[in-house]
Each structure stands twice: as C-alpha cells, then as structure tokens.
VOLOTOR-182212 format. One record per residue (C-alpha): residue in three letters; y, z, x. Coordinates in steps of 0.2 Angstrom, whole numbers, always signed. Layout:
N
pt residu: ALA	yy: Y	zz: Z	xx: X
...
***
This chain:
398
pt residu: UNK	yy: +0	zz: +0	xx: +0
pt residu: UNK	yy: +18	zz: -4	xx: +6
pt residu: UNK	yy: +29	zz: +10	xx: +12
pt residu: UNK	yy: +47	zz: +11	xx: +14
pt residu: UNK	yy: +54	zz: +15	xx: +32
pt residu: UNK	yy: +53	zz: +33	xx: +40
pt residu: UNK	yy: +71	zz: +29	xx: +43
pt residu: UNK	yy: +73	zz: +26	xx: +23
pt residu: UNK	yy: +62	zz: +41	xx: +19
pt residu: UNK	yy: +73	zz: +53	xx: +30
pt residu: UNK	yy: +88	zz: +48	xx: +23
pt residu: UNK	yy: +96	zz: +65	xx: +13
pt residu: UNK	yy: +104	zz: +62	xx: -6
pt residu: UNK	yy: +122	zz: +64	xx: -6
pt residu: UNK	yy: +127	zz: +83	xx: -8
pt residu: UNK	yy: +141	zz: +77	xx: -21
pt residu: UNK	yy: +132	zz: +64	xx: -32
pt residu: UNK	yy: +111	zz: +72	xx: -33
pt residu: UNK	yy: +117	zz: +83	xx: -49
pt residu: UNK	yy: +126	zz: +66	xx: -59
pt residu: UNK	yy: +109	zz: +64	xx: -69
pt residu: UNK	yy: +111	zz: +82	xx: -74
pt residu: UNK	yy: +128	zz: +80	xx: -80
pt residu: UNK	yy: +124	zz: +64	xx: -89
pt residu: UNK	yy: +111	zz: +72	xx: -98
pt residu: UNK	yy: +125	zz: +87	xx: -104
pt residu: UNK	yy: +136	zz: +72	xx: -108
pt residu: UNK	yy: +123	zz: +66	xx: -120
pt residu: UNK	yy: +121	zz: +81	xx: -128
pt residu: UNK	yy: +136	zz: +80	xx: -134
pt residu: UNK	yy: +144	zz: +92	xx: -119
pt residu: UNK	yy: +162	zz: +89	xx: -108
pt residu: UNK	yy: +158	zz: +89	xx: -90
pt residu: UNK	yy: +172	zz: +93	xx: -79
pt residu: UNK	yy: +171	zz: +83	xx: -61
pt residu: UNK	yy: +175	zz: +95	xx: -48
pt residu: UNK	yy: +160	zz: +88	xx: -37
pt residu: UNK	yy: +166	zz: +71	xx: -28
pt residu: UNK	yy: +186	zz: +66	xx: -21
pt residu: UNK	yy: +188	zz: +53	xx: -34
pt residu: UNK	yy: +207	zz: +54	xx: -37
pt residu: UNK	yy: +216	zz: +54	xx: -53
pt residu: UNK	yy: +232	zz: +49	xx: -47
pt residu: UNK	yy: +238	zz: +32	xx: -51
pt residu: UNK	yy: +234	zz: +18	xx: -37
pt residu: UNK	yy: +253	zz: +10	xx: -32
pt residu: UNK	yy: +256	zz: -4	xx: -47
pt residu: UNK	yy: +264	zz: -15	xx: -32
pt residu: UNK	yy: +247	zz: -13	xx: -22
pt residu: UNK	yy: +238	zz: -19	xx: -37
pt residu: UNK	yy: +249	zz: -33	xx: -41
pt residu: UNK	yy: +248	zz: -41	xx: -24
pt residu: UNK	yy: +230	zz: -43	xx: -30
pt residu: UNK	yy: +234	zz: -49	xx: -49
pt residu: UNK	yy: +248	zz: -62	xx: -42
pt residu: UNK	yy: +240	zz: -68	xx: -27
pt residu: UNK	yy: +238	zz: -88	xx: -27
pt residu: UNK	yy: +220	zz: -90	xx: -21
pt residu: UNK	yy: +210	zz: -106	xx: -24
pt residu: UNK	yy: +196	zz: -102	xx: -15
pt residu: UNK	yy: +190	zz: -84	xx: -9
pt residu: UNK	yy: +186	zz: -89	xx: +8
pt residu: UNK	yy: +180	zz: -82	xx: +24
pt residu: UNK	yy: +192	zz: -71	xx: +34
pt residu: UNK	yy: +195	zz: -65	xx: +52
pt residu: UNK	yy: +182	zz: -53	xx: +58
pt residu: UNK	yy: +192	zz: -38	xx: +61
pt residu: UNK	yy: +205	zz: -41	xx: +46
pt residu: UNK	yy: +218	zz: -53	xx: +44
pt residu: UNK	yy: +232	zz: -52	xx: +56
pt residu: UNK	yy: +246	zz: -48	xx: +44
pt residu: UNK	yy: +237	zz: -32	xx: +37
pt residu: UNK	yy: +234	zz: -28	xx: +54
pt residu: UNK	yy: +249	zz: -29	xx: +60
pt residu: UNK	yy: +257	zz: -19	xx: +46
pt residu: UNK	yy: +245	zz: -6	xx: +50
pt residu: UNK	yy: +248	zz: -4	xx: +67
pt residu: UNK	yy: +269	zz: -3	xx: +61
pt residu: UNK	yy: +262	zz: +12	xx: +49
pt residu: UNK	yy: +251	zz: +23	xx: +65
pt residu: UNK	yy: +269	zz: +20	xx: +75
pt residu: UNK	yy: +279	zz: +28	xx: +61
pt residu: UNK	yy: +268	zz: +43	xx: +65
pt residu: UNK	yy: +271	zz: +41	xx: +82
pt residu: UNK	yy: +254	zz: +34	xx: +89
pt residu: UNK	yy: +255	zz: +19	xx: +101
pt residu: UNK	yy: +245	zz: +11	xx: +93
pt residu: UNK	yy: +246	zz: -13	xx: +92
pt residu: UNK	yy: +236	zz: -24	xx: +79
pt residu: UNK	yy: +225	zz: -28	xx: +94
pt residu: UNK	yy: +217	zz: -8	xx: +92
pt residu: UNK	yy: +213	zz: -11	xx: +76
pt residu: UNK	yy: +199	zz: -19	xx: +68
pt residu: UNK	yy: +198	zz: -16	xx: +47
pt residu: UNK	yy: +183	zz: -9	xx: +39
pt residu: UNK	yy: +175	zz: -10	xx: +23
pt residu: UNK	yy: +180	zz: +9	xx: +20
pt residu: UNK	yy: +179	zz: +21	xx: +30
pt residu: UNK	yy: +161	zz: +22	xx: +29
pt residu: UNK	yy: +159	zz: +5	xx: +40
pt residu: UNK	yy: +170	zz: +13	xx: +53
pt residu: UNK	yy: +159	zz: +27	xx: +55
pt residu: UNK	yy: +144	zz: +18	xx: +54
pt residu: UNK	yy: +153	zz: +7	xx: +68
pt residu: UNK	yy: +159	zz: +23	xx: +77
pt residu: UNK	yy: +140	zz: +30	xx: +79
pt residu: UNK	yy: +132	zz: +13	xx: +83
pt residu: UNK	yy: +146	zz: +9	xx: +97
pt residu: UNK	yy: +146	zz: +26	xx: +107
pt residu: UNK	yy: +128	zz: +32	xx: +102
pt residu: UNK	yy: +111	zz: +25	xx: +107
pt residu: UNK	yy: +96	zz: +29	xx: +99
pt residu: UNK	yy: +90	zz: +46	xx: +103
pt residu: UNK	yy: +108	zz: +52	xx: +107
pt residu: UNK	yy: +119	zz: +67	xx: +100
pt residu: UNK	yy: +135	zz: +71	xx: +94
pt residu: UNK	yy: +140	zz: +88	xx: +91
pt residu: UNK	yy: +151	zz: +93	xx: +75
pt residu: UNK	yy: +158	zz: +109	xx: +66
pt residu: UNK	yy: +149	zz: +112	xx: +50
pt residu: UNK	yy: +150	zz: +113	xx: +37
pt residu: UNK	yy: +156	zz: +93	xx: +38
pt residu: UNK	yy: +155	zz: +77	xx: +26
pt residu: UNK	yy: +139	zz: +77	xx: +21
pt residu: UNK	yy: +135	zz: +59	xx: +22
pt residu: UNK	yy: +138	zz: +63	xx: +41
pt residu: UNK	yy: +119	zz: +67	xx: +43
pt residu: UNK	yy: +115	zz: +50	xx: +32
pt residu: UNK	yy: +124	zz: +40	xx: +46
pt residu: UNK	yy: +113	zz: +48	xx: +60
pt residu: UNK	yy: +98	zz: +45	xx: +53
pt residu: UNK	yy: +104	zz: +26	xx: +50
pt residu: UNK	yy: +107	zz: +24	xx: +69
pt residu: UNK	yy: +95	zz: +34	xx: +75
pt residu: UNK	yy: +108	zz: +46	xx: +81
pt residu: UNK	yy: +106	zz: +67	xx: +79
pt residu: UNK	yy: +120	zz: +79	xx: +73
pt residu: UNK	yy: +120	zz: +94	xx: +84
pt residu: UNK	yy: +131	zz: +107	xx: +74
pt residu: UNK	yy: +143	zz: +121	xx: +78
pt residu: UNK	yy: +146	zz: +134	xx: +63
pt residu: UNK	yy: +162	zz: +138	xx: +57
pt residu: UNK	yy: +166	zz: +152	xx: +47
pt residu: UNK	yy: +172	zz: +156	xx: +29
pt residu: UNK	yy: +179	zz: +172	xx: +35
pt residu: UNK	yy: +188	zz: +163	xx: +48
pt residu: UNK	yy: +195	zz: +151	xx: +36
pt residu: UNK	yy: +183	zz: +137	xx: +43
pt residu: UNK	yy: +191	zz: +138	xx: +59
pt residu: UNK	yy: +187	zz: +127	xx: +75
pt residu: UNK	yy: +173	zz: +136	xx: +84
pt residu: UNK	yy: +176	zz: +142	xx: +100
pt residu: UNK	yy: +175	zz: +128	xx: +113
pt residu: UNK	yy: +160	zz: +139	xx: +123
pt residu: UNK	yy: +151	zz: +134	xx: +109
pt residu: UNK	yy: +153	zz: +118	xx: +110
pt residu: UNK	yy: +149	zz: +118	xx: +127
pt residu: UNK	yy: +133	zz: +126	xx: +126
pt residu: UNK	yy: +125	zz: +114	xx: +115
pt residu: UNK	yy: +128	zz: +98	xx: +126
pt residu: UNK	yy: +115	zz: +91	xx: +135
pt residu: UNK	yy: +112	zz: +76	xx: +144
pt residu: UNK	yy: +111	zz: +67	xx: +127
pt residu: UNK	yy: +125	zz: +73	xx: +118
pt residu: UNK	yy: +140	zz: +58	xx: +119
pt residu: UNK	yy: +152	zz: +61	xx: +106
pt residu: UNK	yy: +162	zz: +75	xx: +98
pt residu: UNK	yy: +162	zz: +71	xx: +79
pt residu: UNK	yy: +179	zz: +80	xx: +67
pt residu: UNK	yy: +186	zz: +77	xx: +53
pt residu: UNK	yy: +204	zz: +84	xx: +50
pt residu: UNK	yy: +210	zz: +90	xx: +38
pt residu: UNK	yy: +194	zz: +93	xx: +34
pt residu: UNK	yy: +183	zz: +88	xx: +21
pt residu: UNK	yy: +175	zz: +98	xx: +13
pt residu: UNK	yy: +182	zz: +115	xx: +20
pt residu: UNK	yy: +204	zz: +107	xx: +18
pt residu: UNK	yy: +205	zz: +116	xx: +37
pt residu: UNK	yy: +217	zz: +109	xx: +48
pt residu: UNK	yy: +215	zz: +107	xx: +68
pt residu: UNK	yy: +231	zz: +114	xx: +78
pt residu: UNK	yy: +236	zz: +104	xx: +92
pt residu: UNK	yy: +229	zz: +118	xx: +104
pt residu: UNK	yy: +212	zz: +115	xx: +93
pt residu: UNK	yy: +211	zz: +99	xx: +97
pt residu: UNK	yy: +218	zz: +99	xx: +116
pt residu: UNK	yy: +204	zz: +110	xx: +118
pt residu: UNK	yy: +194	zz: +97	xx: +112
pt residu: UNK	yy: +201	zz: +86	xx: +123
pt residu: UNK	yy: +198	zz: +97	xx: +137
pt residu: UNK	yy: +180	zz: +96	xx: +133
pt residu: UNK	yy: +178	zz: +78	xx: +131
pt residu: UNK	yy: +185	zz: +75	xx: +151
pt residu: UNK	yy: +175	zz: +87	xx: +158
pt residu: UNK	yy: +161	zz: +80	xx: +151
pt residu: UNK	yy: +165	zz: +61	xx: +147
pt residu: UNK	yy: +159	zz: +61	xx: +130
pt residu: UNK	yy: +169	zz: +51	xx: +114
pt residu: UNK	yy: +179	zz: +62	xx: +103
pt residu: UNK	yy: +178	zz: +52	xx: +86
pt residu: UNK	yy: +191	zz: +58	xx: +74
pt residu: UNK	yy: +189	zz: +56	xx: +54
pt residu: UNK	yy: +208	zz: +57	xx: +49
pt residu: UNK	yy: +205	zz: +49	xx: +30
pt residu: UNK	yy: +217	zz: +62	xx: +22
pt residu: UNK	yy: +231	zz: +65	xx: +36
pt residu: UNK	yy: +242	zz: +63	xx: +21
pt residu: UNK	yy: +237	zz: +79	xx: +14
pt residu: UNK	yy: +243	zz: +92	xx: +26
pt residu: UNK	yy: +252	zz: +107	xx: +15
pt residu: UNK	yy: +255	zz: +120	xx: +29
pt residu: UNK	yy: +261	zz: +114	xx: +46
pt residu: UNK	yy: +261	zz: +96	xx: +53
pt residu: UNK	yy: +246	zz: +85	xx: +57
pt residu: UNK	yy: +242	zz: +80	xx: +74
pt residu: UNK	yy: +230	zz: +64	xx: +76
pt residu: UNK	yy: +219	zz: +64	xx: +90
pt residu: UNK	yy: +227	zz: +49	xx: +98
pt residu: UNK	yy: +244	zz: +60	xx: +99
pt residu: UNK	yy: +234	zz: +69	xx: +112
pt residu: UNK	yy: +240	zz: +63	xx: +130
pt residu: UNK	yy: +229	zz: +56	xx: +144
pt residu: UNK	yy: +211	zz: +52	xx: +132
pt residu: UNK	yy: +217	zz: +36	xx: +125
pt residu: UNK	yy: +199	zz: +29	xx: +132
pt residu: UNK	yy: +188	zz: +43	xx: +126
pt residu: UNK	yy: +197	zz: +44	xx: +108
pt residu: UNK	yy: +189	zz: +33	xx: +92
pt residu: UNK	yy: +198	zz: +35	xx: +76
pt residu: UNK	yy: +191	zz: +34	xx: +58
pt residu: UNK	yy: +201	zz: +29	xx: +44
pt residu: UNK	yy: +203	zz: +21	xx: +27
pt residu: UNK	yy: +215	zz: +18	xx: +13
pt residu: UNK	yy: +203	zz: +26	xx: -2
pt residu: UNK	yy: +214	zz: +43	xx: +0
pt residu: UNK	yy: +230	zz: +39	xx: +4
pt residu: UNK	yy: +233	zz: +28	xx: -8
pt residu: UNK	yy: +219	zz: +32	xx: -22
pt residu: UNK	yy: +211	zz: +17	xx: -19
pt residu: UNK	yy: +192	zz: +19	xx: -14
pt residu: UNK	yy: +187	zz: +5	xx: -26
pt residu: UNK	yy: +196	zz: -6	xx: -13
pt residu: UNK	yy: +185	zz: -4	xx: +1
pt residu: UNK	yy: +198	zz: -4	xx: +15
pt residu: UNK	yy: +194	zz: +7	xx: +31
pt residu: UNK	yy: +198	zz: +4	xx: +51
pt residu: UNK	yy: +192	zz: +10	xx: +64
pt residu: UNK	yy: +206	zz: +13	xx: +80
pt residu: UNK	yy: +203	zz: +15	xx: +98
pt residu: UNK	yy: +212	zz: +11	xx: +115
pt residu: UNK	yy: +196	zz: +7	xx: +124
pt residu: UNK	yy: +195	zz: -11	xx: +124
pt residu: UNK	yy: +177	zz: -11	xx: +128
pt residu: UNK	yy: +170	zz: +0	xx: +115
pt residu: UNK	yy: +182	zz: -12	xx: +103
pt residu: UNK	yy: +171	zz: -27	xx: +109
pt residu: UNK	yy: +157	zz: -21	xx: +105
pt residu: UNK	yy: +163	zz: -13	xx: +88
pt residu: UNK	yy: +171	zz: -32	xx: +83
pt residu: UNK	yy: +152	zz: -37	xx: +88
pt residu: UNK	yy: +143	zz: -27	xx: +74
pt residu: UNK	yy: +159	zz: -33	xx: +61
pt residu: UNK	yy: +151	zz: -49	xx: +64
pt residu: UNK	yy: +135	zz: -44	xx: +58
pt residu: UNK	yy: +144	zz: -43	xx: +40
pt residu: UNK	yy: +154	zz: -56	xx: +45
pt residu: UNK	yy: +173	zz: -51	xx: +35
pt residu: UNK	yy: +180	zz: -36	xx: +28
pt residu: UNK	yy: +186	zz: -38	xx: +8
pt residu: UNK	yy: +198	zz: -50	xx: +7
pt residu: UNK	yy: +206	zz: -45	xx: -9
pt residu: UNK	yy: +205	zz: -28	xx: -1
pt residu: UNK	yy: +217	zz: -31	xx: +12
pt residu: UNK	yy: +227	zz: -40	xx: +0
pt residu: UNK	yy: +228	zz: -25	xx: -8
pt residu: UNK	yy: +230	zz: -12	xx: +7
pt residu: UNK	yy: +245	zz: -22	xx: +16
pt residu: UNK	yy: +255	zz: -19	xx: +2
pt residu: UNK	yy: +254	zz: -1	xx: +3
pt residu: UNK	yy: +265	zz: -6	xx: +18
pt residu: UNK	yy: +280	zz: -10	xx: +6
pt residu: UNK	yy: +279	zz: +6	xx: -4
pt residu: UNK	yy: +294	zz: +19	xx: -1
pt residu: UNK	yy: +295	zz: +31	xx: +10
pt residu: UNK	yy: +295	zz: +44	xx: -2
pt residu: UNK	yy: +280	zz: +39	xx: -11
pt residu: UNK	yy: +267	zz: +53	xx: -5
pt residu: UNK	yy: +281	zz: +65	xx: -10
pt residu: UNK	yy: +275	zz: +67	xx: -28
pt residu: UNK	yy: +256	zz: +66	xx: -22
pt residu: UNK	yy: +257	zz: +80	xx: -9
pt residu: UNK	yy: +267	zz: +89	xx: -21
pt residu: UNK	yy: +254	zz: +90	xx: -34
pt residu: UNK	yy: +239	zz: +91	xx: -24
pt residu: UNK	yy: +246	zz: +107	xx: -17
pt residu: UNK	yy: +251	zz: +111	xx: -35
pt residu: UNK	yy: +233	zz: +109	xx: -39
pt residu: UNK	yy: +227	zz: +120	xx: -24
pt residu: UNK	yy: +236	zz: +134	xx: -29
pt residu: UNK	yy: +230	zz: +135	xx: -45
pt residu: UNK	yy: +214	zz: +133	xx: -40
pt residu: UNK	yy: +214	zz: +145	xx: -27
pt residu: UNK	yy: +223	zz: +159	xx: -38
pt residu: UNK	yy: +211	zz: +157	xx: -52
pt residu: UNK	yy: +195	zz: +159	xx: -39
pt residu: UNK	yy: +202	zz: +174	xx: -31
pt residu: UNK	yy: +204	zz: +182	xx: -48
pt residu: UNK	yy: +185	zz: +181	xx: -50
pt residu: UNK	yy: +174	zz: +197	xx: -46
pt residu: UNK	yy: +164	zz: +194	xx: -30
pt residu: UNK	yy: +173	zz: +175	xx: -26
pt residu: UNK	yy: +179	zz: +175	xx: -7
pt residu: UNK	yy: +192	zz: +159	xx: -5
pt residu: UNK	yy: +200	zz: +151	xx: +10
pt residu: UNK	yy: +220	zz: +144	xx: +6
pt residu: UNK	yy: +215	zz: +124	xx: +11
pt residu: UNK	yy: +228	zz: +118	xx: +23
pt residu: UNK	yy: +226	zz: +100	xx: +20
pt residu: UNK	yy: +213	zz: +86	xx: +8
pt residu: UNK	yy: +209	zz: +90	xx: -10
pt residu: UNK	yy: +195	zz: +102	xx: -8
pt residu: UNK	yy: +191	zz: +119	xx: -9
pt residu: UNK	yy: +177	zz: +128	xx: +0
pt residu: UNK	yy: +172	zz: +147	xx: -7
pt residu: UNK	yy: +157	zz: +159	xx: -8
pt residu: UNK	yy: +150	zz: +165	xx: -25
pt residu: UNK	yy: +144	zz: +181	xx: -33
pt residu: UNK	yy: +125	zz: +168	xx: -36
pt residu: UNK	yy: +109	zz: +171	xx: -27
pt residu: UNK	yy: +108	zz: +151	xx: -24
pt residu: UNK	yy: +123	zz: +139	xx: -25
pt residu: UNK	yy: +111	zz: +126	xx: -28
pt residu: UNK	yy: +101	zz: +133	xx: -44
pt residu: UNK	yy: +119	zz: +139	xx: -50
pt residu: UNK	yy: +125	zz: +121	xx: -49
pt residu: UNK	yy: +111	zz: +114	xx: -61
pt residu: UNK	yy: +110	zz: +129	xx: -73
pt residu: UNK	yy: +126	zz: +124	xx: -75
pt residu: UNK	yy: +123	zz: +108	xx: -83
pt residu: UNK	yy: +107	zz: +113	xx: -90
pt residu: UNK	yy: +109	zz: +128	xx: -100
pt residu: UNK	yy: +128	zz: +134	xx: -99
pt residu: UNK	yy: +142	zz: +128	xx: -109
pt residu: UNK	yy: +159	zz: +139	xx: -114
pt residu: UNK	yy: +167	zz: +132	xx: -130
pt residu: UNK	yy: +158	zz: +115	xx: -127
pt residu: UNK	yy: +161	zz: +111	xx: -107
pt residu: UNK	yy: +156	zz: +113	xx: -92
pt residu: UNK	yy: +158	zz: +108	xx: -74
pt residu: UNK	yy: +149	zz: +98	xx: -59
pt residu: UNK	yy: +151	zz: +105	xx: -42
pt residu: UNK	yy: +144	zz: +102	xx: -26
pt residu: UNK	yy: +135	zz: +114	xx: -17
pt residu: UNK	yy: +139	zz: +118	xx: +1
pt residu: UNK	yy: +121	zz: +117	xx: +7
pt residu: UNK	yy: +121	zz: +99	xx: +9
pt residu: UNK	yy: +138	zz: +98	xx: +17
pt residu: UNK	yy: +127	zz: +110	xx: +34
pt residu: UNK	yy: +113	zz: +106	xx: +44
pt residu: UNK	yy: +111	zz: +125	xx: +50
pt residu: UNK	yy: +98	zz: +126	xx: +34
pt residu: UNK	yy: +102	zz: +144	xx: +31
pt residu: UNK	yy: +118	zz: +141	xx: +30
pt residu: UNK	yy: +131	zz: +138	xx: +13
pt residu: UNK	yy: +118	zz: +143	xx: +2
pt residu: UNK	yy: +131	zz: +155	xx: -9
pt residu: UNK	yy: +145	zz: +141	xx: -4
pt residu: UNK	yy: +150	zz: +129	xx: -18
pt residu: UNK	yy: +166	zz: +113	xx: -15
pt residu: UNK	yy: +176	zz: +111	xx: -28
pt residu: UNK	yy: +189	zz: +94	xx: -28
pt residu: UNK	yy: +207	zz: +97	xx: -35
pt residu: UNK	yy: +207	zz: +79	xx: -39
pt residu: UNK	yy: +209	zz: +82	xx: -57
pt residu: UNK	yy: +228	zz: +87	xx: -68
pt residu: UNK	yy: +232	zz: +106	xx: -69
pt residu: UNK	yy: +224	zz: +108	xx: -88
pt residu: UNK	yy: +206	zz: +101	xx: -83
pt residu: UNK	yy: +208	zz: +113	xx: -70
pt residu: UNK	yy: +212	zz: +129	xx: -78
pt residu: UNK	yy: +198	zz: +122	xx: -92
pt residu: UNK	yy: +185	zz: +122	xx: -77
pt residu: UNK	yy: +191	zz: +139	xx: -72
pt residu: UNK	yy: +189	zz: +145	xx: -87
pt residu: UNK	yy: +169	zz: +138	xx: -89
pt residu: UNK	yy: +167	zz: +144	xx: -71
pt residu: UNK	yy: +173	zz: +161	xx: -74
pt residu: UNK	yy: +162	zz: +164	xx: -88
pt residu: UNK	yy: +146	zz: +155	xx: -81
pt residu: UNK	yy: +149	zz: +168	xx: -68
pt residu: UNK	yy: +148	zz: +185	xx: -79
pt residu: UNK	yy: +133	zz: +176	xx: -90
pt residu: UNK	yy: +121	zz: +169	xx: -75
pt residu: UNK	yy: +105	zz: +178	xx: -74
pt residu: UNK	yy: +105	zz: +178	xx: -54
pt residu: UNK	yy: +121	zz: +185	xx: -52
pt residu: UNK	yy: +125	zz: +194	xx: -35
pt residu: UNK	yy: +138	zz: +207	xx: -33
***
C-alpha cells in the first residue's frame, strides 16, 4: 500500500487552525463563535491598494520577474530607507507571503541536518518549516514571568553545536507581542560574529510597536552579511489574502541562491504586487488610526484578563496577540470543551493553545494566545464567555 512521506507524516497541524472543525460544528448548532485564535485582521485593507488591482489595464496575466517587478521593488526599498535601513531594490527579492521568505530563509542558510536555535514559545508553523527542509529547531525558553523576555545569551550559547547555523526571532513577537531592545538584539549580534551563524529576523508586524521604538536587525551595525530579514505585507496593511512577502539581506551570495529557489515557482503574484506597491502611496499617517486601536484593543483585553481569578497576563509591547496562563489543568482540553459543551447566552470563543506555539513539550500547557484582531464589543463579548467558562470548567485550577 502507498504511503505518504516521513517528511509529510511529521509535519505538526497548525496550533491556530486544528480546533476550526470544532468551532464549525458550534456554528451549526446554532452557536456564535468568537475568533480570538488566528491574526486575521478586521481592519479595512487601503481602498487605494485595492483599486490599483480593480483599475489596472491587463490584457494578459503574464509572467513576471523572478524576484518581483522592479517598480514594487523599488518602492520597497524607498519604504525600509524611511525607517532608516540602507537597504536598494537589488536586496530585495518579493515573496509570496511571508511564508515563501521563510521557507527561502531556512533552505538558503540551512542544509539538511542543520540547526537554528529560537526563543520559544515562537510562530508555530516555525517547526512546520523545519521539518519541510529538513532543518531542526533548537529552542531557548522564555518566560511568562519575565514578560517573554530574550533569554540570556549563555543560553544561547550553550545550545550551539557544530550544526547550529542560524539564530531564528521574530519581533515584535508573535505570539507572546514582546519586543527585542536594541541591547537584546546587539547581544544577538554579538553571538552571531563569534560564532558566524545567520541571524534571520521575522519583522511581519514592526508596525505594531505600542511601547518604545522598533529596532530592525539590519539597523544593527557591522552584520550586514550575517543578517536575513523576513517580511510581508499581510499585517501591515491587512492584506494576507494578497500573498505579498520579501525576503532582505545584504549578502549577495545567500541572495543568489535565494533568487535560485524563486525560480523554482517561477514569479511571485502579479496582481499581488499590484496591489502591495500602492501601499507605497498611502499617507504618512495611515497606521495612526491602526496602532491606535490595536493598542485600544490590547488594553481592554489585557484589563479584562487580569480581572479574572488565577489569569497571569503580560502588557504586549507590539503585534496583536496576547499570551497568558489560565486557572485549567490543560489549555488544550479547555480549548475544545470550549466549543464542545460551553456556551454563555449563545457564544463562545476559539483560541489557540500555547502548546503548539513550543517545542519544549512540557511547556505552555496552562498557556492560551488570544488575537486582538477583532472591534472592542466582540472583545468584551469573548471576555465575558471566557470569564464564565472559567468559573464553570470541571478541571479548574486555582
């Protein structure tokens, strides 16, 4: 009998989406689920960035450039100097989403057997993309009680071995919103010299920083070759349906080879691009009203959690999620006796447990992330169904 591949079989299901037939089947019975479990944004995508889509004269879809048509490139190199990176069209080659980039990322630095070492809890499909290139995630815990802190860099340094290659972070952070200072990520640095490993840097919601300023790991001065950053529009501008990521780096050789594995899928989305480059046009105020109620959002999600007997919540300094402990024996089984037997006043909500966002097995299992990504009513209704599910779980832990 035919068999899938080992590499198949390994694969992990996505912490955020393995619990969607559950809520579906509270949806048929009639129930509201609240989304709290995936960063789909509500906010509106630009009209404009739209539009260049709905007006664009095309005759026939054809083939594009390999790393992304010049304009778009171009345009977003203007947007990385605005935020004072030194960055030409010529270090950029576009991605279909961020994914591509990180798939890139691994599959450029990494050969088979090979390790990169990242704090966890991290982006879940992280682990997914390892097993794909045959790559292994050596993690370094964080801590809740540190607000998810950078561990300290000793750690680090004793997990490298003669296969470890790269530094993998994603700041601000999904899914714990922790930002790395500039001294975090000098340390990092620091690190990656003395060792000559990559750092590869995931900076999809650098737009998002509520406390303190943002500092890119290409800001950093003298690792222009080491340094490999991951990006995509799918945040910033609450377009994920676009499909538009890059992937940045000074070192022209790792960009050779990356622009040899964009060949392999030959283009990135045309209409896409269309699409992303005119986010270039937008004002300069646009992400005003965004951060502004993100970090709306954030508060009242934070202050209702820390009203809650026996919930322990970190202030997120950046993204749109929000990493706590709960009073529950297993995060897991509270997440699906959720959808399965709970409802207050006809709703529920669908969360993602933290587990799948560690690889430290032992670790996250009272943790739950919740997005912000949904208006301030939705919210305090999610709260309130999370408050009570709380007081009426049968596995409660004080």
């Amino acid at each position: 009998m035919l068999q899938p591949s080992q590499r198949g079989l390994a694969l992990p299901p996505s912490p955020y989406r393995r619990l969607t037939p559950y809520a579906e089947a509270a949806r048929q019975r009639g129930l509201t689920v609240h989304p709290l479990n995936i960063g789909q944004p509500d906010i509106e995508t630009p009209p404009a960035m739209l539009a260049a889509v709905q007006q664009a004269d095309i005759r026939v879809l054809e083939y594009g450039p390999t790393a992304g048509t010049l304009s778009y490139r171009r345009k977003l190199a203007d947007y990385y100097q605005r935020l004072g990176l030194s960055v030409t069209y010529e270090d950029v080659i576009v991605t279909t989403g961020g994914s591509e980039s990180i798939s890139f990322a691994l599959l450029a630095c990494l050969n088979p057997g090979d390790e990169f070492i990242v704090p966890e809890p991290f982006y879940g499909p992280y682990t997914a993309f390892a097993v794909s290139t045959g790559t292994h995630v050596v993690p370094v815990a964080s801590h809740l009680e540190q607000d998810f802190a950078l561990p300290p860099i000793e750690e680090f340094e004793r997990k490298i071995t003669p296969r470890t290659k790269a530094i993998l972070i994603c700041s601000p952070n999904n899914p714990t919103g922790y930002v790395y200072s500039r001294q975090e990520l000098e340390q990092l640095k620091d690190l990656c010299l003395r060792h000559n490993l990559y750092l590869l840097s995931d900076e999809a919601y650098r737009e998002f920083c509520y406390d303190g300023e943002f500092t890119s790991a290409l800001h950093l001065e003298g690792v222009d070759e080491h340094v490999v950053l991951i990006d995509t529009i799918s945040k910033r501008y609450s377009a994920c349906g676009a499909r538009i990521g890059a992937l940045v780096t000074k070192n022209k050789s790792l960009r050779d080879v990356v622009f040899k594995l964009a060949q392999l899928r030959v283009c990135p989305p045309g209409l896409g691009q269309l699409l992303a480059e005119a986010a270039a046009d937008l004002p300069e105020d646009y992400f005003d009203h965004t951060k502004a109620e993100y970090q709306a959002r954030r508060d009242l999600m934070v202050r209702r959690l820390r009203a809650m007997p026996g919930v322990r919540c970190p202030l997120p300094r950046g993204a749109f999620y929000v990493l706590c402990h709960l009073p529950v024996d297993d995060a897991e089984r509270f997440a699906q006796w959720l959808l399965e037997e709970f409802q207050h006043n006809g709703q529920t909500l669908m969360v993602s447990p933290a587990a799948g966002f560690y690889a430290t097995s032992i670790l996250g299992r009272q943790q739950m992330r919740m997005a912000y990504v949904v208006n301030q009513d939705v919210i305090n209704k999610a709260m309130d169904c999370l408050e009570v599910a709380l007081q009426q779980y049968p596995w409660r832990e004080e």
